[in-house]
C-alpha positions in Angstrom: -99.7 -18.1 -23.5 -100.9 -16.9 -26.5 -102.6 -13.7 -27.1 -105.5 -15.2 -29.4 -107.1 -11.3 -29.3 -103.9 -9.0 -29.8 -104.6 -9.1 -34.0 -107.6 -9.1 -36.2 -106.9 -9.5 -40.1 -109.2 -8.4 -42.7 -109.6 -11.4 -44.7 -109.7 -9.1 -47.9 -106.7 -7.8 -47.5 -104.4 -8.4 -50.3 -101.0 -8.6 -48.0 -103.2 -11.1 -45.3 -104.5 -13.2 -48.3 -100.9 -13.5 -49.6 -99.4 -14.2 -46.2 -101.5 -16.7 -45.6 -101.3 -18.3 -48.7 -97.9 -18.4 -47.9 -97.9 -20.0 -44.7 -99.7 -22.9 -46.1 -97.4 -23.4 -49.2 -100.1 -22.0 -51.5 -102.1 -25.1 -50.7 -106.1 -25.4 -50.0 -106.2 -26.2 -46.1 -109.0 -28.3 -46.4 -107.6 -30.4 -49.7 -104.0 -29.6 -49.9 -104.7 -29.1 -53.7 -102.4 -26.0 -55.5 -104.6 -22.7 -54.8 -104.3 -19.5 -57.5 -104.0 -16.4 -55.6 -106.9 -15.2 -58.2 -109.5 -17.6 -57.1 -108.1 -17.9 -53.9 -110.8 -17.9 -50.8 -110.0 -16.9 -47.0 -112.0 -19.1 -44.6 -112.3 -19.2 -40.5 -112.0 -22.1 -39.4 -114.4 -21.6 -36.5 -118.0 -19.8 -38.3 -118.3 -16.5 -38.3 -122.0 -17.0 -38.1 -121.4 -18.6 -34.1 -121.0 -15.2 -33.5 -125.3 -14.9 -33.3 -125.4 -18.0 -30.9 -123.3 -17.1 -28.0 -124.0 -19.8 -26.0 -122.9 -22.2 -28.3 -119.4 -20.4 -29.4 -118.6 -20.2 -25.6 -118.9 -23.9 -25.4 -117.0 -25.2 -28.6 -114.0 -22.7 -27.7 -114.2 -24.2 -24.4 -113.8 -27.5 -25.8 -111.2 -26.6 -27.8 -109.1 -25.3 -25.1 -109.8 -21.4 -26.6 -110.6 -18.9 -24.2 -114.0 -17.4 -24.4 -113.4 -13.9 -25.7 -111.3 -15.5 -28.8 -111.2 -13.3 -31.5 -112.5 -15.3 -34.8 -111.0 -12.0 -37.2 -108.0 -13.8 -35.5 -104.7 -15.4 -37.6 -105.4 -18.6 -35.9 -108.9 -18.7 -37.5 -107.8 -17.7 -41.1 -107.0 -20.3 -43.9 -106.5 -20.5 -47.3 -108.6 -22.9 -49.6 -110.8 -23.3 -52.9 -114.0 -21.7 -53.7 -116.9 -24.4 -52.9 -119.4 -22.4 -54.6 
């Protein structure tokens, strides 16, 4: 099984953002349009902002299959994409 707490990645991270832009062949996760490492944008998949409703975190990971204490700073969470501003 997966150790979904064993890393957490800062997000700003120059190496991380690379890596990860990387993995998913310098394509916007969400679009799978071309990305530029300049404007590129590191989002979790699963809010960051769950983190101040516990109750409801601990029941989306569980229906995902993720165990409760999963870390969100985790590599699993992190993905490339455009800027929506």
């Amino acid at each position: 099984m997966d150790d979904y707490n064993s890393v957490s990645l800062n997000k700003t991270d120059s190496y991380v953002r690379r890596a990860l832009m990387e993995v998913y062949g310098e394509e916007c996760f969400y679009t799978g349009q071309p990305i530029n490492f300049d404007t590129l944008h590191i989002d979790h998949i699963i809010p960051l902002s769950l983190k101040r409703k516990p109750d409801q975190l601990r029941i989306y990971l569980r229906e995902l299959g993720l165990p409760d204490d999963f870390n969100l700073d985790s590599p699993y969470n992190l993905v490339p994409c455009k800027n929506r501003v």
